[in-house]
matplotlib code that plots the C-alpha trace (Angstrom):
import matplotlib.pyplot as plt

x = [116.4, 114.8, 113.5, 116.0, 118.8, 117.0, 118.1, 115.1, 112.7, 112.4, 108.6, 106.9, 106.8, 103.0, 101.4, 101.8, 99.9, 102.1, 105.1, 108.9, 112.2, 114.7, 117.8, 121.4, 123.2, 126.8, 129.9, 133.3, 133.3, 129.9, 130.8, 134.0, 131.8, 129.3, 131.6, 133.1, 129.7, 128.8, 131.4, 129.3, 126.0, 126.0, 127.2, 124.3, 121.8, 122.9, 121.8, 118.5, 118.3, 118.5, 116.5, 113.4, 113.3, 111.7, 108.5, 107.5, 107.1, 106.0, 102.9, 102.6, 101.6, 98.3, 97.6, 95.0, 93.1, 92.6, 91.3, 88.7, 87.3, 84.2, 84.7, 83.0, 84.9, 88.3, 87.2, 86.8, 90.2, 91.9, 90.5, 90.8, 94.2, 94.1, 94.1, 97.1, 99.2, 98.7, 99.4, 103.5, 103.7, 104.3, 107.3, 106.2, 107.2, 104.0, 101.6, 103.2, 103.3, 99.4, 98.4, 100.9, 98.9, 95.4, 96.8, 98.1, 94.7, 92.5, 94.4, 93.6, 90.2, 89.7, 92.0, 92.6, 96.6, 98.2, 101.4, 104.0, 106.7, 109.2, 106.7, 106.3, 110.3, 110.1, 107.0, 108.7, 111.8, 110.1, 107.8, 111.3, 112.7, 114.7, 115.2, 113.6, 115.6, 113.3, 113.6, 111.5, 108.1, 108.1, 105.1, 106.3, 103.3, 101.7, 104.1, 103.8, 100.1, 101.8, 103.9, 101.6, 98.7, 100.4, 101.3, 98.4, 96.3, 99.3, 97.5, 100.4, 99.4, 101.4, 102.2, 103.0, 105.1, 105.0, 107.1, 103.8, 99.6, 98.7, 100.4, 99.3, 95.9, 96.1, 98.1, 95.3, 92.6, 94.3, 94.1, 91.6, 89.3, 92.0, 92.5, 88.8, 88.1, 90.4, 88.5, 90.9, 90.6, 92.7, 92.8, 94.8, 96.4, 97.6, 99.1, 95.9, 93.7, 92.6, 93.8, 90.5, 90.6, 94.1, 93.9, 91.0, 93.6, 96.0, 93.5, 93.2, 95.2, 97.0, 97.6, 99.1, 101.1, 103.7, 107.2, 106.6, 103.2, 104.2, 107.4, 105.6, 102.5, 105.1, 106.9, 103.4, 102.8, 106.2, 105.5, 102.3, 103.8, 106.8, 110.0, 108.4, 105.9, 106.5, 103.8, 103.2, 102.4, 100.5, 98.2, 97.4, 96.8, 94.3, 92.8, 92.9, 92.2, 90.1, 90.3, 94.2, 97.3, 96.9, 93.5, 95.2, 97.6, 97.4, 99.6, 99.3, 103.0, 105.5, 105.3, 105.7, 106.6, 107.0, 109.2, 108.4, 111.4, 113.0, 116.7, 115.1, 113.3, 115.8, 118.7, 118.5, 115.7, 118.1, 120.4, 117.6, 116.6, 112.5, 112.0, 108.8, 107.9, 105.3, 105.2, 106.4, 104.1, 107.4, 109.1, 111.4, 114.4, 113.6, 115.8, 118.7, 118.6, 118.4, 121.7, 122.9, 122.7, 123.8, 126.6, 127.4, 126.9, 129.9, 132.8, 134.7, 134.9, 138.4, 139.4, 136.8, 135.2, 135.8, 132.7, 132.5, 130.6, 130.2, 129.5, 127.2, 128.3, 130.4, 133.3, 134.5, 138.5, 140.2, 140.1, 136.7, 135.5, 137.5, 135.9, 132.4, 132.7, 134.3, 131.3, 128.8, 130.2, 127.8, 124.9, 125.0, 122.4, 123.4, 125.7, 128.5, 128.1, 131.0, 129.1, 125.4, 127.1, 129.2, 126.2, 124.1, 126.9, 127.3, 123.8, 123.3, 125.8, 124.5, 121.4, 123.5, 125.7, 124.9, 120.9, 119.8, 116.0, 114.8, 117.1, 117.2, 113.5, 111.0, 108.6, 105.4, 102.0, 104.8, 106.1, 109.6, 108.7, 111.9, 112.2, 113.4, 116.6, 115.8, 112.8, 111.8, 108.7, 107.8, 107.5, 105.2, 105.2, 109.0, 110.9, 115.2, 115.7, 118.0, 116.6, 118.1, 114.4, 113.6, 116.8, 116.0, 112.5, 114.3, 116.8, 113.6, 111.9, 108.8, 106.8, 108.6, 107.0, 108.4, 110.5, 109.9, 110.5, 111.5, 109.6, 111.0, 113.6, 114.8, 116.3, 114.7, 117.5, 116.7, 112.7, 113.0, 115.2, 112.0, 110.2, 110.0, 110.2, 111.2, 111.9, 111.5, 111.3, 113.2, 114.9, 118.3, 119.4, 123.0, 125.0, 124.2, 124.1, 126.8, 124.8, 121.7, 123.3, 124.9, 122.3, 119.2, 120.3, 118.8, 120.3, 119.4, 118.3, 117.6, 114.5, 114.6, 112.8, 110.0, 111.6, 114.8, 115.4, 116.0, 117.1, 119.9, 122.3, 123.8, 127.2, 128.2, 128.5, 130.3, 131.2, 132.9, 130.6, 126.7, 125.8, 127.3, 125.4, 122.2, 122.6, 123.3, 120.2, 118.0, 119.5, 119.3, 115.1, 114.5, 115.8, 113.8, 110.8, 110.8, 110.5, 107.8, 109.6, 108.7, 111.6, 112.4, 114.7, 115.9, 117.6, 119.4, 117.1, 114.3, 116.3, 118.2, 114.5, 114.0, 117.3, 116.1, 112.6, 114.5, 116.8, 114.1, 111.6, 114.3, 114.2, 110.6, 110.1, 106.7, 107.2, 105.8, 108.0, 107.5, 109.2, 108.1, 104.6, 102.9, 101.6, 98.6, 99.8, 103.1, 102.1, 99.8, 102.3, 105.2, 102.4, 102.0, 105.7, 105.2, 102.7, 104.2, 106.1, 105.8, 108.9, 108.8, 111.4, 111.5, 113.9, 115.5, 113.3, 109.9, 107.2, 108.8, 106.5, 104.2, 104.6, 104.9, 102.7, 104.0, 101.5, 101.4, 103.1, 105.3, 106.9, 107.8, 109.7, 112.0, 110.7, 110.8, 114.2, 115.8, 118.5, 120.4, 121.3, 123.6, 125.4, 123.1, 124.9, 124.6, 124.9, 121.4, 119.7, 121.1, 120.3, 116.4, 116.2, 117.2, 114.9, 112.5, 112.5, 112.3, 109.9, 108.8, 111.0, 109.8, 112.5, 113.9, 117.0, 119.5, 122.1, 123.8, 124.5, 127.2, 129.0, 131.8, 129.7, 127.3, 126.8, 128.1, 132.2, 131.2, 133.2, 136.5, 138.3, 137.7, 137.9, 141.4, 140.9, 138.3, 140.2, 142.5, 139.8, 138.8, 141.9, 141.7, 138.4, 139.4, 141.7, 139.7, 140.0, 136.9, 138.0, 138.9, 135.7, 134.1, 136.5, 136.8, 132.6, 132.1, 135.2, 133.1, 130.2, 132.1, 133.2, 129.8, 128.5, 131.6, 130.7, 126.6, 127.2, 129.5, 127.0, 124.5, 126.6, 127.6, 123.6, 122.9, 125.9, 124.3, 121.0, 122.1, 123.8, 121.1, 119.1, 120.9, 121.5, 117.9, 117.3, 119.1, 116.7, 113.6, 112.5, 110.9, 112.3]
y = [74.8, 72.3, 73.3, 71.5, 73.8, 77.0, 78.7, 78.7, 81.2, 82.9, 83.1, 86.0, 87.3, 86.7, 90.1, 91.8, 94.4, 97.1, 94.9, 96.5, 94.9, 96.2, 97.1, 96.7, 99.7, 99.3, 99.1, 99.3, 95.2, 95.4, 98.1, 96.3, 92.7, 95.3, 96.4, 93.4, 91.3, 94.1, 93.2, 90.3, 92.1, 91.3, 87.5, 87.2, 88.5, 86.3, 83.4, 85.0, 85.3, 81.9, 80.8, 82.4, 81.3, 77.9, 79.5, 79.9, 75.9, 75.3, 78.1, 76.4, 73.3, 74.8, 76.7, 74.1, 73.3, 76.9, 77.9, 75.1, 77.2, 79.9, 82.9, 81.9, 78.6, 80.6, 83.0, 80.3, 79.2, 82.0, 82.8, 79.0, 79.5, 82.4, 79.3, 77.3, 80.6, 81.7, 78.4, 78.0, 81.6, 82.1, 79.4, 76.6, 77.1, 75.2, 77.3, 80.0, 78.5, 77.9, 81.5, 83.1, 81.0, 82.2, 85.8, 85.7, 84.1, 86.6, 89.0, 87.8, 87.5, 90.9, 93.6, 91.7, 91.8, 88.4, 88.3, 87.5, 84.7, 87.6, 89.6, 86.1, 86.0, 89.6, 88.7, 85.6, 88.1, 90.9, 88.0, 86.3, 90.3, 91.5, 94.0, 93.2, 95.2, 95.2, 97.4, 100.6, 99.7, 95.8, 96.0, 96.9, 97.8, 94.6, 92.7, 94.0, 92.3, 88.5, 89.7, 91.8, 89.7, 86.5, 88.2, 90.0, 86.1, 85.0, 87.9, 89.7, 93.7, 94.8, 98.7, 99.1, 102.9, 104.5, 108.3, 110.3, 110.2, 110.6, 107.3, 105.6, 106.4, 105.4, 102.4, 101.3, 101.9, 99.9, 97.2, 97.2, 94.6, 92.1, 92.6, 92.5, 89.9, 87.5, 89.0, 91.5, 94.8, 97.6, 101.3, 104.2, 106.6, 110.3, 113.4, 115.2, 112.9, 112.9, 110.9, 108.5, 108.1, 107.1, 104.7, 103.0, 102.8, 101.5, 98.5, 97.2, 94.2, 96.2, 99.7, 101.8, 104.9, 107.2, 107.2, 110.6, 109.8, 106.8, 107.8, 110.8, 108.9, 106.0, 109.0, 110.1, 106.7, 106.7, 110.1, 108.2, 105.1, 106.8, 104.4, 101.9, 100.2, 96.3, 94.1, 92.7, 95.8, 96.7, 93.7, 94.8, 98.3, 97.5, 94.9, 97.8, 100.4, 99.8, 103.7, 104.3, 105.3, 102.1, 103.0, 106.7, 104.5, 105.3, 102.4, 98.3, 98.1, 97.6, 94.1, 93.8, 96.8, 96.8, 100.1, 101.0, 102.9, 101.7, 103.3, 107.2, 106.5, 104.3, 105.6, 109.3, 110.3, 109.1, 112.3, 114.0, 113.2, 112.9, 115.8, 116.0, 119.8, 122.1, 125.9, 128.5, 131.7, 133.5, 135.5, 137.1, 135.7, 138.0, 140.6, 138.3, 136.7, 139.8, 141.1, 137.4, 137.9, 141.8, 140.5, 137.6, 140.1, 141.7, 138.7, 137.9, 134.5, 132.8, 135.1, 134.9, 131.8, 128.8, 127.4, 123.7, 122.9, 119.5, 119.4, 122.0, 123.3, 127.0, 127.1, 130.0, 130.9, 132.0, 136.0, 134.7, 133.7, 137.2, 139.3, 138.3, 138.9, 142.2, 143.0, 141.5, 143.2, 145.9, 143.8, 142.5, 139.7, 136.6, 137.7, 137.8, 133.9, 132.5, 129.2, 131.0, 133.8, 131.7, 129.4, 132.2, 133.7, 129.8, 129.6, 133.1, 132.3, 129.2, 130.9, 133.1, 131.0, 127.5, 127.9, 129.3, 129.9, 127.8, 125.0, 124.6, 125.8, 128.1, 131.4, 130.7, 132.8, 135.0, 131.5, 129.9, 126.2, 123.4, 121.9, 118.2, 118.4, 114.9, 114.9, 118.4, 118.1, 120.8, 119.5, 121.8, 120.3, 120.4, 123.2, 123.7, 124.0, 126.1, 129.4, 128.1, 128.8, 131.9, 133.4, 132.3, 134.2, 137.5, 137.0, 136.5, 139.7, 136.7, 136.7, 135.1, 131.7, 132.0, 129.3, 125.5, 123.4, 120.2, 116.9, 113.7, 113.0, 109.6, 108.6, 106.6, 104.5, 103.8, 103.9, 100.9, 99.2, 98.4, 96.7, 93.1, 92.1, 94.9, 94.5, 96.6, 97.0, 99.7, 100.2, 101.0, 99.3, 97.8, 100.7, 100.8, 96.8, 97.1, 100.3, 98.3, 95.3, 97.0, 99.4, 97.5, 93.9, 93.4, 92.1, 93.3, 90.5, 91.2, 90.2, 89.7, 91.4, 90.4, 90.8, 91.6, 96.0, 97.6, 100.4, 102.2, 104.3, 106.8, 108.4, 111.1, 114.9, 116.6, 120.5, 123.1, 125.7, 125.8, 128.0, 125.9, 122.9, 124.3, 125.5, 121.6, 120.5, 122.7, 121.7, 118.1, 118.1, 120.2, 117.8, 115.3, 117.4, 117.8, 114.3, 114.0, 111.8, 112.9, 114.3, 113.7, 116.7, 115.5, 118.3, 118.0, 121.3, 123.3, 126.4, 124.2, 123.5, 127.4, 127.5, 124.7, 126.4, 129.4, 127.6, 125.3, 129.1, 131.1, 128.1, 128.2, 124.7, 124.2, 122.5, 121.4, 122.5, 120.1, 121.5, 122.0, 120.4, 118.4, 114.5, 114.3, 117.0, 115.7, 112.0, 113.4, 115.6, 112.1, 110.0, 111.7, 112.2, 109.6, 111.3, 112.2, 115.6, 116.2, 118.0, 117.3, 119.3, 118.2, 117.3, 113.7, 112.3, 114.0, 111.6, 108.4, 105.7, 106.9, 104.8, 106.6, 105.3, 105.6, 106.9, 103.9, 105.7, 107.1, 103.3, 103.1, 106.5, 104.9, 105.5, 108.3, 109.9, 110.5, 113.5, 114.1, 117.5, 117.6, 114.1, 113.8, 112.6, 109.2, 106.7, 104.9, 107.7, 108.5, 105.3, 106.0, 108.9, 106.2, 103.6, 106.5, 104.7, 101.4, 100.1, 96.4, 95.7, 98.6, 100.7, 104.2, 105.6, 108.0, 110.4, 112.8, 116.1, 117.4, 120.3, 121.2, 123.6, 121.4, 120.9, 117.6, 118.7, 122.1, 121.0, 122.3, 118.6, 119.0, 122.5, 122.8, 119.7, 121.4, 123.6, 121.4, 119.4, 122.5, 123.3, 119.2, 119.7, 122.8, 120.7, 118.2, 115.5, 114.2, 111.1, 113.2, 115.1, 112.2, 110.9, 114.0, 113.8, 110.5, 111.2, 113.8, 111.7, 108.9, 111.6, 112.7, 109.4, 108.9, 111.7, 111.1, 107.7, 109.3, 111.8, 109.3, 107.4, 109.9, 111.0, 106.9, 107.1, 110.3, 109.4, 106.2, 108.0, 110.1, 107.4, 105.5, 108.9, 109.6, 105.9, 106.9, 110.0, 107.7, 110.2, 109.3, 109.5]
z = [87.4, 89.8, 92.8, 95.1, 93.6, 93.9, 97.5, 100.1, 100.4, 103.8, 105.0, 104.7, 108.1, 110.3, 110.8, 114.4, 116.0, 114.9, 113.2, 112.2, 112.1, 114.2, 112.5, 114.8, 114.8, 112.6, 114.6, 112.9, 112.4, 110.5, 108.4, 107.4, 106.7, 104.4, 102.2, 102.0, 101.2, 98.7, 96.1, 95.8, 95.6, 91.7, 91.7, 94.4, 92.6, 89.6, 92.0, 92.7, 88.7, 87.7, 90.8, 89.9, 86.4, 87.5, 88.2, 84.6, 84.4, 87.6, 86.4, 83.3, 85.2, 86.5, 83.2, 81.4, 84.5, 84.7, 81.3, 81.8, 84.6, 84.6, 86.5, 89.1, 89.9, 89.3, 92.1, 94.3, 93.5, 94.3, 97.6, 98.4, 98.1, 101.4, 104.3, 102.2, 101.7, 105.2, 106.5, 104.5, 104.9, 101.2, 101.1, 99.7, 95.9, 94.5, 96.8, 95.0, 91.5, 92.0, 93.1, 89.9, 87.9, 89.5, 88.8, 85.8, 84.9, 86.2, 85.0, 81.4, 82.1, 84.1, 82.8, 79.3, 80.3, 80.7, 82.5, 80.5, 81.5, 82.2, 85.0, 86.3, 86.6, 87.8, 90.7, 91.7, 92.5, 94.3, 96.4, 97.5, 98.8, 95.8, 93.5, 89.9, 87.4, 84.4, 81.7, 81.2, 79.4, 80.5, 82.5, 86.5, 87.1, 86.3, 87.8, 91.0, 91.2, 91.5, 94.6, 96.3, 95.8, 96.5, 99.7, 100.4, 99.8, 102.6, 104.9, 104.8, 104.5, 101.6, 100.8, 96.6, 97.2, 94.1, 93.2, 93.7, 94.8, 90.7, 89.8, 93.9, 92.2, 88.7, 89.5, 92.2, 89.8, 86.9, 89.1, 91.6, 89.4, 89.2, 93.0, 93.8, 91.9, 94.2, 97.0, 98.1, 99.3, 98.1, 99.2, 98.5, 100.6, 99.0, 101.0, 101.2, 102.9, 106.5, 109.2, 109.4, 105.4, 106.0, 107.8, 106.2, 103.0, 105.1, 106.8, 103.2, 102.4, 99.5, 100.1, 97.2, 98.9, 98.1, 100.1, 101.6, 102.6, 104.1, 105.8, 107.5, 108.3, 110.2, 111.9, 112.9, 114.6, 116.2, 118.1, 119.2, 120.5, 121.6, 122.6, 124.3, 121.8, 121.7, 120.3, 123.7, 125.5, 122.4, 122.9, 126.6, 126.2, 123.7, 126.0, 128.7, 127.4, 123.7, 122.8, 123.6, 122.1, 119.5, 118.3, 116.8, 115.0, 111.2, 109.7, 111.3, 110.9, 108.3, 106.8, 103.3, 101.0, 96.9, 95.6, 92.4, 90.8, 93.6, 92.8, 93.1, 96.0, 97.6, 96.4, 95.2, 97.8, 100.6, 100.8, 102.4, 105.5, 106.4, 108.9, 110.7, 111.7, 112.9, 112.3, 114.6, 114.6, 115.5, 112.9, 115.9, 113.9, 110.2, 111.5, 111.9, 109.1, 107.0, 109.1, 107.8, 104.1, 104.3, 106.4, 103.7, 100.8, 102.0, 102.0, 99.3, 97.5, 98.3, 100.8, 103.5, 102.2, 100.0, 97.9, 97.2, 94.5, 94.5, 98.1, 98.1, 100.7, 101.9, 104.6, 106.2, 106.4, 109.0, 107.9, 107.0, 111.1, 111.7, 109.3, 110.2, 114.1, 113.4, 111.4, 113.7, 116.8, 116.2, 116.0, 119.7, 121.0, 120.0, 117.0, 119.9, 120.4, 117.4, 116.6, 116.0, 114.1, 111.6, 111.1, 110.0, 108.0, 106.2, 105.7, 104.1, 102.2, 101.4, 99.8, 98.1, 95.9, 96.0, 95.7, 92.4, 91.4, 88.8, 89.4, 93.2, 93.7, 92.0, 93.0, 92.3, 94.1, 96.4, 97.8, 97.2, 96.3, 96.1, 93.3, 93.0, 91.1, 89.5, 88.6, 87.8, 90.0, 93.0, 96.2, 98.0, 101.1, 101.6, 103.7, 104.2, 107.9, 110.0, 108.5, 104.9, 103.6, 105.1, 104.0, 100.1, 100.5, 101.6, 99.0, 96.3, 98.2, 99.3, 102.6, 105.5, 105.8, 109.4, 111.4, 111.7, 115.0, 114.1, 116.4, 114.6, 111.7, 110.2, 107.0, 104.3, 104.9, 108.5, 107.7, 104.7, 106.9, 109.0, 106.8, 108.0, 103.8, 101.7, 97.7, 94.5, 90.9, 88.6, 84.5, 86.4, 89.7, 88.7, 89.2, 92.6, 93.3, 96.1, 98.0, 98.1, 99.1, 102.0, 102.9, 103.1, 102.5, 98.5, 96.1, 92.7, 89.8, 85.7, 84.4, 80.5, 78.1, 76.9, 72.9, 72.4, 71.9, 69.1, 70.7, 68.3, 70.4, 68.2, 68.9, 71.6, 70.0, 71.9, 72.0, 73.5, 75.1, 76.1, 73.4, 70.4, 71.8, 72.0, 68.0, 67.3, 69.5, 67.7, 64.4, 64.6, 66.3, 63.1, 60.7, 63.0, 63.0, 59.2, 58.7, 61.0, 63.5, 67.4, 69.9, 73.2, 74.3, 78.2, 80.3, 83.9, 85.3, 85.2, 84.1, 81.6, 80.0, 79.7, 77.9, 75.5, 75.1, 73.9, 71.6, 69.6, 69.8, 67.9, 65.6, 65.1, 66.2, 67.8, 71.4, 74.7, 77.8, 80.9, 83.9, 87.4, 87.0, 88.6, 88.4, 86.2, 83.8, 83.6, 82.8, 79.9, 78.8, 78.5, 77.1, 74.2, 73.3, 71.0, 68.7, 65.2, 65.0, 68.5, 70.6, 74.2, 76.2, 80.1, 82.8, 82.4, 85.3, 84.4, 83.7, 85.3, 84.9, 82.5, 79.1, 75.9, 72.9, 69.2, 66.7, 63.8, 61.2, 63.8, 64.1, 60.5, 60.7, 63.6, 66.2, 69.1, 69.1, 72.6, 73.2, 76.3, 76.3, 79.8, 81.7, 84.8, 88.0, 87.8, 85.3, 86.2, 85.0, 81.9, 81.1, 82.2, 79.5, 76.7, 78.0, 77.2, 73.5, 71.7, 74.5, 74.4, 70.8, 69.3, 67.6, 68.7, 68.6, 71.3, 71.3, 74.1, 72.7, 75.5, 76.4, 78.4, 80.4, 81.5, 85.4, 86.0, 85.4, 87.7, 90.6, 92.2, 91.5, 87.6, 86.4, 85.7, 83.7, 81.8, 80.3, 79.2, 77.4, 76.1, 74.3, 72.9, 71.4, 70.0, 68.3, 66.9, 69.9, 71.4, 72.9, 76.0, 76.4, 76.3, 79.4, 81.4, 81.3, 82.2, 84.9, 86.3, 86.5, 88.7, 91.4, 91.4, 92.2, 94.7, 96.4, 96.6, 97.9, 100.8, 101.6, 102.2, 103.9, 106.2, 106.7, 107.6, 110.1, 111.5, 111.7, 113.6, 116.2, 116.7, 117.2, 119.7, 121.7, 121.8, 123.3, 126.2, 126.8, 126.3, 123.1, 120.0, 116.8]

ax = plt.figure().add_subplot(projection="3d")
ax.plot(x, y, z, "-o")
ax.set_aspect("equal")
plt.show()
């Protein structure tokens, strides 16, 4: 494609003082004109697709003149290129041709990786503000150097946001020489450091983060400029007053951000909003919340309340509201006020029956610590509000961790929206083209592979009841294992890993169990997955981002085998467990081993057709498992997407209530 056809490149944006994009609150209009647009998220990111192709022969161009050069005169080149960068802003496409090619040069030369013409595809896309959907083991992390560099060379400051600090720091190190050696600095900024060290990663041109880290540290900055906090009146207090409010700043703004694995953090990580607390020393409220769960402990299921399961959520009936102020009138205080008592009663029911240990959160050292359901990982640092928390530690007999006040909230929604350039790179964005489209305005556009997969995806088995599948999991890893060929066993929780650990014991098959841990560990733990013989068991999102390396003889034996032992709730990553294998052309082979049991069909909406389906596979039918599971999976997705919807919608009105009071976020 020439470069007149390709659609123009906006500029990337010049750096302010403390710069964000403001994001107009949705009216009814708007929301109509979004969903409308977003049926053609996919035919516009088609467009993006065949747009950025070009820059593979535009590179190509520069690629002899730059072999000819020492390292020394290919330094020079690349920071020569800062003053022409700056100056078109990162739009003129042979500016951006020449400083790919630098790159991809220096790459060679520094880290012994060349790009390949695909991660130049992939850069071009996530330098023009898209979503590069490249396949799991193509090289993202590479890739990402074209964009942020290029940008960072434009002296725009660029944040790479990566899932967690382990991979902020390995992916920093990995390429700091190639960064350096184009004269750019690059810093990295992980939960535990202190404000000052903070913000020294964050002054770099290329700052590698995590989300939480980031969103928390901007909420931070947003309590210190409070509503009023244009660039203008940024520029005079600082002339005013050198040592003000903008000298506590931790972050210079939100420019230019690069999402790796964008969908989780995007996407999955949205439901929940970003809460920034402080502790109360009060534990006043104990009492009340242990009246709460006796109180719950003693309604009845259908009668007093209904439980919906793929809400997650408890309502209280009419002989329900009764029951629990007849109960409560005893109790006095402010158990006579209706809405505080049937909150309590909600949320100790809540933590009764919806929140289960070992899926939903573990005990570990006397302290209840939430678990993310997707990835398996514990999130130390996370809390439930509204006494949700403190009820699970009484119901788990742990030390009250007392009450938290809440001081600012957003969504990741609302936060990414900020971003004056936002774009990302993932394995599985497609499904949720339209969401992106509408949410934060990015399109989503496949790279190619580098060679073509061999991936061999082996038929759906099916079966009746938990028990009966775990016998078949364990039967076909040991035919696996006897062969010598390694196995990746991929479960939907943390207590469904204990369940596999059992199974694959009473077989005598020597494992490792990931579940629950923790960054480093869990990388090592993926990584060598690949090694001949080897059983992994961990949750389907464990390890994301860490590539897993086949032993040589391993290759000729087919590969790594991927099982899915439970449907997860989306689509996207199901298809992250299989990209687990047959990396970069190399072979590998999947298979789901299902059952009806699993927790993607256990909603109110499907469990009369489970039974049914039950009775079919009984009978020899699997055509309608195989539909009721993937019907389950849709209305899970349905019902995610709504939820976040309806979080956006209230964040927003929060938002624009609290400009009227003058508040911060």
């Amino acid at each position: 494609m020439s470069d007149a056809s390709a659609p123009e490149r906006r500029p990337l944006p010049r750096p302010r003082l403390y710069a964000e994009r403001r994001w107009p609150r949705s009216g009814p209009l708007d929301r109509a004109a979004e969903a409308l647009t977003a049926r053609f998220a996919p035919q516009i990111g088609r467009l993006v697709e065949r747009a950025a192709v070009s820059i593979v022969e535009r590179v190509a161009t520069h690629e002899a003149e730059l072999r000819a050069m020492s390292d020394a005169e290919l330094r020079a080149r690349g920071r020569g290129l800062r003053d022409t960068l700056h100056h078109c802003r990162a739009r003129d496409p042979k500016a951006i041709a020449e400083a790919f090619a630098v790159i991809r040069e220096a790459s060679g030369r520094v880290l012994g990786m060349r790009h390949f013409d695909v991660q130049l595809i992939g850069g071009n896309i996530l330098l023009g503000g898209t979503i590069a959907e490249m396949d799991t083991g193509e090289g993202k992390t590479l890739t990402a150097t074209l964009a942020a560099a290029t940008a960072a060379l434009a002296g725009v400051p660029t944040h790479v946001v990566t899932a967690n600090d382990y991979l902020a720091r390995r992916d920093a190190e990995q390429m700091r020489p190639l960064y350096e050696f184009l004269g750019l600095r690059v810093g990295v900024v992980t939960q535990e450091m202190a404000p000052a060290e903070k913000k020294a990663g964050y002054a770099c041109e290329i700052a590698y983060c995590t989300n939480k880290t980031l969103a928390f540290d901007y909420l931070r900055d947003r309590l210190t400029l409070g509503r009023r906090s244009g660039d203008l009146r940024h520029k005079f207090e600082s002339l005013a007053a050198p040592a003000g409010r903008t000298r506590e700043l931790l972050l210079r703004g939100l420019h230019f951000a690069i999402v790796d694995e964008a969908d989780s953090i995007l996407i999955d990580e949205a439901r929940t909003p970003l809460i920034l607390s402080r502790a109360l020393a009060s534990t006043a409220d104990q009492e009340i919340f242990v009246q709460a769960l006796a109180l719950a402990g003693r309604m009845s299921e259908g009668r007093d309340y209904l439980i919906r399961l793929d809400e997650r959520r408890a309502d209280l009936t009419a002989s329900g509201r009764a029951r629990a102020a007849e109960m409560a009138q005893p109790l006095g205080g402010r158990w006579r006020l209706a809405s505080q008592r049937e909150e309590w009663t909600l949320q100790a029911i809540t933590a009764m029956r919806l929140f289960h240990r070992d899926e939903h959160y573990i005990v570990r050292a006397g302290k209840v610590e939430i678990v993310d359901e997707y990835t398996g990982r514990v999130m130390a640092d996370r809390f439930w509000s509204d006494g949700l928390h403190q009820m699970i530690e009484i119901k788990e007999g742990c030390a009250l961790s007392g009450g938290r006040a809440t001081i600012a909230r957003m969504t990741y929604q609302r936060f990414f929206r900020r971003y004056q350039r936002l774009a990302g790179m993932t394995g599985t964005a497609a499904e949720v083209s339209g969401e992106l489209w509408r949410v934060y305005r990015l399109a989503v556009a496949r790279v190619p592979t580098n060679r073509p997969s061999q991936r061999a995806l082996l038929r759906d088995r099916i079966v009746a009841t938990e028990a009966e599948k775990w016998r078949v999991i364990a039967e076909t890893i040991a035919e696996h294992h006897r062969r010598g060929a390694p196995v990746l066993l991929g479960t939907r929780s943390v207590a469904s890993s204990r369940r596999a650990s059992e199974s694959l014991t009473a077989a005598s098959l020597p494992h490792v169990v990931l579940n629950a841990a923790q960054d480093a560990a869990e990388a090592e733990i993926v990584a060598a997955a690949g090694r001949r013989g080897r059983i992994t068991v961990a949750t389907n999102m464990a390890g994301r981002g860490t590539d897993i390396k086949l032993d040589d003889d391993v290759i000729e034996l087919g590969g790594l085998h991927v099982i899915m032992s439970e449907r997860h709730d989306a689509r996207r990553i199901d298809r992250q467990l299989a990209g687990r294998c047959a990396r970069q052309g190399q072979c590998g082979s999947f298979q789901s081993i299902l059952s009806l049991d699993d927790g993607v069909t256990d909603t109110n909406a499907l469990r009369f057709e489970r039974y049914l389906v039950h009775v079919m596979i009984r009978a020899g039918w699997s055509w309608p498992a195989r539909f009721s599971l993937r019907a389950a999976q849709r209305h899970a997705e349905r019902l995610h997407a709504h939820m976040r919807r309806e979080l956006l919608d209230r964040d927003e009105t929060l938002d624009h209530a609290l400009a009227f009071t003058g508040k911060a976020e």
